[in-house]
NULUMPA-470668 format. One record per residue (C-alpha): residue in three letters; x, z, y. Coordinates in Angstrom, 2 decimals. Example, Ala and Ser with C-alpha at 12.3 -4.5 7.8 and 13.67 -1.06 7.14 Angstrom:
<recs>
+-----+---------+---------+---------+
: res :       X :       Z :       Y :
+-----+---------+---------+---------+
: ala :   12.30 :    7.80 :   -4.50 :
: ser :   13.67 :    7.14 :   -1.06 :
+-----+---------+---------+---------+
</recs>
This chain:
<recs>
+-----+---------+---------+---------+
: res :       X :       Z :       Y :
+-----+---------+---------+---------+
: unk :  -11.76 :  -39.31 :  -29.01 :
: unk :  -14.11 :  -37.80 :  -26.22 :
: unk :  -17.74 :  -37.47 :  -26.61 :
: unk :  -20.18 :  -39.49 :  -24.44 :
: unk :  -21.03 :  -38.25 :  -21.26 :
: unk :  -24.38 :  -36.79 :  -20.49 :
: unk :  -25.94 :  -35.56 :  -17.23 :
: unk :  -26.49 :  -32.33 :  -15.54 :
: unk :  -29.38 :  -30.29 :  -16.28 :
: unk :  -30.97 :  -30.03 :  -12.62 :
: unk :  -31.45 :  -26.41 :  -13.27 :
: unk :  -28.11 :  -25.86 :  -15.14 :
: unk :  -26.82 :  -27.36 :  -11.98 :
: unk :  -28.21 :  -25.99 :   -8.91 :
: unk :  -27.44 :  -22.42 :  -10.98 :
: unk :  -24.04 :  -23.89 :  -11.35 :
: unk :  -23.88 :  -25.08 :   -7.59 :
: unk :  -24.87 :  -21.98 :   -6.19 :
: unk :  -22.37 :  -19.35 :   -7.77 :
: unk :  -19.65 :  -18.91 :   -5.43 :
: unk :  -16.71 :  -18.76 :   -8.19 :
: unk :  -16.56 :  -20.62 :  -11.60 :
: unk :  -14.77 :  -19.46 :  -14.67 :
: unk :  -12.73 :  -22.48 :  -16.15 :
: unk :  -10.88 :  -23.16 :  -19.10 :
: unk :   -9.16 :  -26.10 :  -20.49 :
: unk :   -9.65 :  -26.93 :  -24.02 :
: unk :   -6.23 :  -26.87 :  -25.90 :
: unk :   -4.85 :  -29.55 :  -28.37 :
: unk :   -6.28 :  -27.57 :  -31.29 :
: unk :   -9.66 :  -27.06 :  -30.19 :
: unk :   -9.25 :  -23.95 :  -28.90 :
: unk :   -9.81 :  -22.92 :  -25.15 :
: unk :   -7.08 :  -21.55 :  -22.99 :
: unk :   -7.22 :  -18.15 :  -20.59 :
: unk :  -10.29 :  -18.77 :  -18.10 :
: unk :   -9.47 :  -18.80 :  -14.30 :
: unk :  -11.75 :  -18.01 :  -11.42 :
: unk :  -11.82 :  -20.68 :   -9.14 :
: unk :  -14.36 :  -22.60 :   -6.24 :
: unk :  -16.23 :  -25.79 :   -6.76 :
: unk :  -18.22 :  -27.78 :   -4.55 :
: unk :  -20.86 :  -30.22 :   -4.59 :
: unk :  -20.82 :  -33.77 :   -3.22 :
: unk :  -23.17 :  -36.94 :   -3.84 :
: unk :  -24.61 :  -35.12 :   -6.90 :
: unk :  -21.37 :  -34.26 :   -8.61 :
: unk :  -19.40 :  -31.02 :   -9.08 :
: unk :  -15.58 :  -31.23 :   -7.93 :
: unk :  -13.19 :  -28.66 :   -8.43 :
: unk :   -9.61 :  -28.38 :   -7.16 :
: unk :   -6.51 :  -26.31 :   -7.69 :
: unk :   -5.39 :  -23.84 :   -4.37 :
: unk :   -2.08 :  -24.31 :   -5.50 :
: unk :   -2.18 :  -28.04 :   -6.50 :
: unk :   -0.56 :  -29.50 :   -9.21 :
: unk :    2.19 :  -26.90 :   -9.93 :
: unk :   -1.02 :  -24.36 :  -11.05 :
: unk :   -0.98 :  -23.08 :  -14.69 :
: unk :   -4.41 :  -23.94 :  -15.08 :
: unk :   -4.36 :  -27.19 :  -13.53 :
: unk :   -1.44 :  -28.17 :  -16.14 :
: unk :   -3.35 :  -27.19 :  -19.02 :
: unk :   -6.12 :  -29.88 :  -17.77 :
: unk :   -3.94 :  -32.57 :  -18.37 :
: unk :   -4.04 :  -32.11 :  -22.40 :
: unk :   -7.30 :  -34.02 :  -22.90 :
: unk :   -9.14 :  -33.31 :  -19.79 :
: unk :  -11.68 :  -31.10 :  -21.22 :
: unk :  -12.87 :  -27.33 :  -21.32 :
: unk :  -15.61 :  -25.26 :  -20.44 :
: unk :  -16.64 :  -23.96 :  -17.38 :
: unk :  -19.37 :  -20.63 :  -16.60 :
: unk :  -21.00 :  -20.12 :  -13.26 :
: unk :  -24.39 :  -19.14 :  -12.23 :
: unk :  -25.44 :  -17.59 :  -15.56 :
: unk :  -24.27 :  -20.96 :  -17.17 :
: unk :  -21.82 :  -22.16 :  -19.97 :
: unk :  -20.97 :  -25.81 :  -20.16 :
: unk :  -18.72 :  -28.26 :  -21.76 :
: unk :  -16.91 :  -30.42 :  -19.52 :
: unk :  -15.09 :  -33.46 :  -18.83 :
: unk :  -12.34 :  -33.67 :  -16.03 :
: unk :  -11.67 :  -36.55 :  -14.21 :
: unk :   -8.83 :  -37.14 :  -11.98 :
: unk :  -10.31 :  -38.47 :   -8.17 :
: unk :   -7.05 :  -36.93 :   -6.39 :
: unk :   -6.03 :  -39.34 :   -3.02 :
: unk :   -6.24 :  -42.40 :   -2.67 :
: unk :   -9.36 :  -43.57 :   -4.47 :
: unk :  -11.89 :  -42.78 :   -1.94 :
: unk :  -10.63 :  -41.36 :    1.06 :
: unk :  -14.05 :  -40.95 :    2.26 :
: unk :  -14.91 :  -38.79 :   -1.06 :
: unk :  -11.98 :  -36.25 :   -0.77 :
: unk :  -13.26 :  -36.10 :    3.57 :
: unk :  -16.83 :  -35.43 :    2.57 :
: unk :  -15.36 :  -32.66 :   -0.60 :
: unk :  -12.94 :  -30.95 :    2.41 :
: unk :  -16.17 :  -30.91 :    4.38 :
: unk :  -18.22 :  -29.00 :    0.92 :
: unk :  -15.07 :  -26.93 :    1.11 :
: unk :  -15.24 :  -25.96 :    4.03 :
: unk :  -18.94 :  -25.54 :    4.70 :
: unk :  -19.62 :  -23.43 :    1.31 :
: unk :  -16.45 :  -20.95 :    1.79 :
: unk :  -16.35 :  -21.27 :    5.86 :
: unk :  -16.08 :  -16.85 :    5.76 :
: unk :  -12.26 :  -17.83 :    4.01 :
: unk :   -9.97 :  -19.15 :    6.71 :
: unk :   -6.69 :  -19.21 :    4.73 :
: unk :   -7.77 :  -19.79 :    1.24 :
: unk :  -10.45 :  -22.89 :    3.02 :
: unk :   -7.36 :  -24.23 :    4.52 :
: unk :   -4.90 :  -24.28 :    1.46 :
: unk :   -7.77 :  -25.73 :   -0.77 :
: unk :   -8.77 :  -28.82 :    1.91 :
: unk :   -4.58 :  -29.44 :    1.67 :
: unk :   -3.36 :  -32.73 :    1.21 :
: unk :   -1.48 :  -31.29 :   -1.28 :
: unk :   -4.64 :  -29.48 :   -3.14 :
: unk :   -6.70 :  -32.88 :   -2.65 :
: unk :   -4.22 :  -34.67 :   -5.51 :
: unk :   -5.78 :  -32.34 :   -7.88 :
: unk :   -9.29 :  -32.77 :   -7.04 :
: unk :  -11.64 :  -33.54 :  -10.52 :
: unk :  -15.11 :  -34.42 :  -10.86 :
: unk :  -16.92 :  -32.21 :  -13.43 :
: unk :  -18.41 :  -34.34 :  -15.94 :
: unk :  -20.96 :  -32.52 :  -18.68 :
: unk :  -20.31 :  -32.97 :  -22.08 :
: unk :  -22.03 :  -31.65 :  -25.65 :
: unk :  -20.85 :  -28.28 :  -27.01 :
: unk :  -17.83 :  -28.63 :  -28.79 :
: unk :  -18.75 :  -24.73 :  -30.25 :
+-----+---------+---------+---------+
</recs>
């Protein structure tokens, strides 16, 4: 059973925001966390989205779809997280405006901008929701 939702922390999340790389983890069947993995988030309409460069065959990607939790670090901050699938197809216009966040934020990375505004990389695309420590 997943905890309730809470909200970002405006500090907390323009820290969060303005790292350029995020640690992430996925939070195992036992309660444990898995391996953390470097990897870009963006910002769009107030909510953090993250997707996987090398959509949905990616080890850490995988290990999301457990129970769609872990913990993620960036900016100096450590947080408890929900994932929640947005992929294609629920708002077109969402996954345009998050290529655009992509693509504005890491504009100085050609390649790695164009693999992670793929269609392919958009069907992994999550919205980071906060959650309470889980320890």
């Amino acid at each position: 059973m997943s905890s309730p939702a809470t909200t970002w922390n405006d500090d907390e999340f323009a820290r969060i925001n303005s790292a350029d790389e995020m640690q992430i983890a996925s939070r195992r069947d036992g309660g444990s966390l898995s391996s953390p993995r470097t990897i870009w988030m963006v910002e769009v309409d107030g909510d953090l989205y993250v997707r996987s460069v090398n959509g949905p065959g990616s080890v850490w990607f995988r290990a999301t779809r457990q129970r769609r939790q872990g913990r993620i670090q960036a900016g100096g901050v450590t947080k408890d997280v929900a994932y929640t699938d947005v992929g294609t197809g629920v708002d077109p216009g969402l996954n345009d405006r998050i290529d655009a966040a992509y693509r504005t934020k890491y504009h100085r990375y050609s390649a790695p901008v164009d693999s992670i505004t793929s269609p392919q990389a958009a069907t992994t695309t999550m919205r980071l929701t906060p959650q309470p420590a889980q320890g």
